[in-house]
C-alpha positions, 0 to 999 in steps of 0.5 A: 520585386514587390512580391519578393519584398513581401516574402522576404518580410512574411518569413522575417515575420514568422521567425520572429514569432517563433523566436518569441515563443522560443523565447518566452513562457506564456502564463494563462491564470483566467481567460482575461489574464494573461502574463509574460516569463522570459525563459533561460533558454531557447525552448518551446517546453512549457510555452503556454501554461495554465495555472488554474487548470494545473497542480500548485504542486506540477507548476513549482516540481517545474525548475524552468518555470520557477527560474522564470518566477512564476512564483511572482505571476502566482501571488500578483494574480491572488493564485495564493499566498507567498507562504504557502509557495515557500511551503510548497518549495519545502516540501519539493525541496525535501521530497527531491532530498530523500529521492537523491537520498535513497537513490544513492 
């Protein structure tokens, strides 16, 4: 009965990791710094991210981490200015209009 207990709970235990990692993402910005996103959807995409090893630019083309706010783990780290992310997000903004725009 002991060691069916045991499984029981080692399996409850892995489920409840894996759930965790579907459910979060999880912000590296230094060895020492490290910040939770909760995601819109179930997904293991984008678990771990590093935002020091990684383009401004590829973190904020990246819809699922931006609707997660990872603009907020970006400034409260010091990564950068509040300005340069709305800059950012213009000019995807305005990159992602022209694609759609000669696409058409």
């Amino acid at each position: 009965m002991g060691k069916r207990l045991k499984s029981y709970v080692l399996i409850a235990l892995v489920m409840g990791a894996f759930y965790f990692l579907l459910s979060h993402h999880i912000i590296f910005s230094s060895v020492r710094d490290v910040d939770l996103l909760k995601k819109n959807e179930l997904t293991l995409k984008d678990t771990f991210v590093s935002v020091r090893s990684t383009p401004l630019e590829e973190i904020l083309e990246n819809d699922a981490l931006v609707d997660a706010g990872i603009e907020d783990v970006l400034v409260k780290r010091g990564i950068v200015s509040e300005e340069e992310i709305n800059r950012q997000l213009e000019r995807i903004k305005a990159k992602r209009t022209k694609e759609e725009e000669s696409s058409e």
